[in-house]
C-alpha positions as CSV (number, residue, x, y, z in Angstrom):
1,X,35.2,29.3,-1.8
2,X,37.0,28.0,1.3
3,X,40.3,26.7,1.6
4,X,41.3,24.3,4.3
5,X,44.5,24.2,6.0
6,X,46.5,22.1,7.6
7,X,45.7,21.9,11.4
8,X,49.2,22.3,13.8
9,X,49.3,21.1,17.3
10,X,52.4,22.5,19.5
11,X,52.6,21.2,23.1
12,X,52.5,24.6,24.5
13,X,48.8,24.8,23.3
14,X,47.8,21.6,25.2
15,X,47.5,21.3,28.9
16,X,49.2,18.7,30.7
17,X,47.2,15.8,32.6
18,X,48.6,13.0,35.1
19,X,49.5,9.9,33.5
20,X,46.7,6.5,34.5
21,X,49.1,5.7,37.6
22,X,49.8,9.7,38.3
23,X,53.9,8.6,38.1
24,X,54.3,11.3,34.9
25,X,52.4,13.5,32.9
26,X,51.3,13.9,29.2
27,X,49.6,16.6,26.7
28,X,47.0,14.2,24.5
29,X,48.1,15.9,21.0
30,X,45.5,14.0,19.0
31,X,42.6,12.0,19.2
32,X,40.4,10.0,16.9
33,X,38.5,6.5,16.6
34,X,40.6,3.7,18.3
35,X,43.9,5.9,18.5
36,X,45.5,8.9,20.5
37,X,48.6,10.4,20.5
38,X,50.5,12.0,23.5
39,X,53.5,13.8,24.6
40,X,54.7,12.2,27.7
41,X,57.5,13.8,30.0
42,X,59.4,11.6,32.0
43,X,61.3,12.8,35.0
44,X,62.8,9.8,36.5
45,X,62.9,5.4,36.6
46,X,59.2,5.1,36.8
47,X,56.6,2.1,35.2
48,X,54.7,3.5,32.7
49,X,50.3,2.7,33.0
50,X,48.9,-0.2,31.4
51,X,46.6,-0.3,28.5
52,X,45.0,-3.7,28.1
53,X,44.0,-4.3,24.5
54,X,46.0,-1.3,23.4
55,X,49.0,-1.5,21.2
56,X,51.8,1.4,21.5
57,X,54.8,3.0,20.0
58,X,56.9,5.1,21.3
59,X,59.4,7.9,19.3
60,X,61.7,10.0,21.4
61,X,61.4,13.6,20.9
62,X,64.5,15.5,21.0
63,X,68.2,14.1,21.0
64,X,68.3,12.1,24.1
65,X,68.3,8.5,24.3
66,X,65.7,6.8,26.4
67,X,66.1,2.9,27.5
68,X,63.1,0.7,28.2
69,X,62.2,-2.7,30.4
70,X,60.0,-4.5,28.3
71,X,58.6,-7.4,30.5
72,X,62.5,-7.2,31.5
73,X,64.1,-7.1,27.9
74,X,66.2,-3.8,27.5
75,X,65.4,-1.6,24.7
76,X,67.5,1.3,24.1
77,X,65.4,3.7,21.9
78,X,67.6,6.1,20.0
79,X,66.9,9.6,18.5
80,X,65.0,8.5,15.2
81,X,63.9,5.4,16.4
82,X,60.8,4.1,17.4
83,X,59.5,0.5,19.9
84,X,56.3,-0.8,20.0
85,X,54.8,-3.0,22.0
86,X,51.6,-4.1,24.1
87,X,49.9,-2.0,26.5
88,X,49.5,-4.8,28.7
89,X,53.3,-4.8,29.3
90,X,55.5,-3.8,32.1
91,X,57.5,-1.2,31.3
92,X,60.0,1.2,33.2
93,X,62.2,3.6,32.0
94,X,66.1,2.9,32.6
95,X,68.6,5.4,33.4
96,X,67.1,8.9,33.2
97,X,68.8,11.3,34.9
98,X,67.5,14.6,33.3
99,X,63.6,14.7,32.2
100,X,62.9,13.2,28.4
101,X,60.0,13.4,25.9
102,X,58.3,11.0,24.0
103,X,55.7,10.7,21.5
104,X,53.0,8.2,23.0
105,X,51.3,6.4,19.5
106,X,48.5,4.0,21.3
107,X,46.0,2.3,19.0
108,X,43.0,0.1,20.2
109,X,44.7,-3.8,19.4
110,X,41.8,-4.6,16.4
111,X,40.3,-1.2,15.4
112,X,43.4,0.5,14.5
113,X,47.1,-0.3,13.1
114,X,49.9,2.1,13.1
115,X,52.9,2.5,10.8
116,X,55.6,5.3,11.6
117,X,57.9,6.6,9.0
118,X,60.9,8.8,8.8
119,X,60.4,12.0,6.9
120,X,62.4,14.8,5.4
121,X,59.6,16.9,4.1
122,X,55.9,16.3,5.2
123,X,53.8,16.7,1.7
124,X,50.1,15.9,0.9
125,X,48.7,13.0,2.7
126,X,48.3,9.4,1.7
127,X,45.1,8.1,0.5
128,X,43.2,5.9,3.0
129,X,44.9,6.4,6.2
130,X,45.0,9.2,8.8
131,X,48.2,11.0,8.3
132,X,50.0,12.9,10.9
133,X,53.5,14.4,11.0
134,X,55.5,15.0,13.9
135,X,58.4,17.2,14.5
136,X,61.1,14.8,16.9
137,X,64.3,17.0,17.3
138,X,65.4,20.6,15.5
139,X,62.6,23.0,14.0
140,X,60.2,22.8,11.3
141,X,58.1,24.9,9.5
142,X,54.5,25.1,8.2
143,X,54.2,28.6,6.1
144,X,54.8,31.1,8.9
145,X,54.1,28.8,11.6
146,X,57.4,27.9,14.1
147,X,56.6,24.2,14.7
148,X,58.8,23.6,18.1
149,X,59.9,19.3,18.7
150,X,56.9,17.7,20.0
151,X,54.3,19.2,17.4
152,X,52.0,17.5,15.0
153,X,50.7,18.8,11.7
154,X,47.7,16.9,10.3
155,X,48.1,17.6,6.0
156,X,45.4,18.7,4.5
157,X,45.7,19.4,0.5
158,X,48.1,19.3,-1.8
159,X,49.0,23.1,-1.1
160,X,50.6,23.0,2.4
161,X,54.2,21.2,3.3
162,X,55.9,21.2,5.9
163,X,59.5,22.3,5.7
164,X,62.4,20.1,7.6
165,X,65.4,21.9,6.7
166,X,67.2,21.1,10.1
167,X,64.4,18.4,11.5
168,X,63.9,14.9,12.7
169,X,60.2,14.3,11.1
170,X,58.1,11.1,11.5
171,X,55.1,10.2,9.5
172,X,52.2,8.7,11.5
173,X,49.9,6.4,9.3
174,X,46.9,5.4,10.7
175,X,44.7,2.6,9.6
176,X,40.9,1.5,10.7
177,X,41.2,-1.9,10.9
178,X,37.6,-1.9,10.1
């Protein structure tokens, strides 16, 4: 008899690629039908590429604040905080003076929804959706495993959980829309 076990991605074991517009760079963390999530690094003011038909959330990873242009409506995204919104819009980052992370949730608009959750400990999965938890500021642990801010754990079981003593966790729910 097998046993699975939940599987961890740490951006250190992903490579990272240009951004659409090459003004920024990201690590694609996970994939799956209609939905992908990265971990973009931003160095500086820049507009972020557009994703027509694509909706997106962003979380901020780490402690720094980020702030948006929305199709010119400022959005100050906080440490445990999340934004969504279209991948047609135009957005720019605001302000950044020293590089920032964020977690890049992008779901194809009719195939896919997204919910995002805070979390103090990441447990057994919900039924029906694809569940993902994400380490945003501090360090978590899976067993053994370090998980560094900026890693996902996909649950499997009822055996594994993730422990948050002194982390910022979100839960990712993902939903076929069809």
């Amino acid at each position: 008899m097998t046993s699975q076990r939940s599987s961890v991605v740490r951006p250190e074991d992903v490579a990272a690629e240009a951004w659409r517009n090459g003004l920024g760079t990201t690590r694609v963390l996970a994939k799956g039908p209609g939905w992908r999530i990265s971990l973009a690094q931003i160095a500086d003011d820049v507009p972020f590429s557009r994703y027509p038909d694509v909706d997106r959330v962003l979380l901020p990873v780490g402690d720094e604040p980020l702030a948006l242009l929305v199709d010119d409506e400022r959005r100050l995204l906080r440490p445990g905080t999340h934004t969504a919104f279209p991948g047609e819009a135009a957005v720019r980052t605001e302000g950044v003076t020293e590089p920032v992370r964020v977690l890049n949730v992008m779901v194809e608009r009719g195939a896919c929804t997204c919910r995002i959750e805070s979390a103090d400990v990441a447990g057994p999965p919900p039924e029906g959706d694809e569940t993902l938890f994400a380490v945003l500021a501090g360090e978590a642990r899976l067993g053994a495993v370090t998980l560094p801010p900026g890693s996902l754990v996909r649950p499997v079981g009822l055996s594994e959980t993730v422990c948050a003593r002194d982390a910022r966790l979100a839960l990712i729910r993902l939903r076929s829309a069809r």
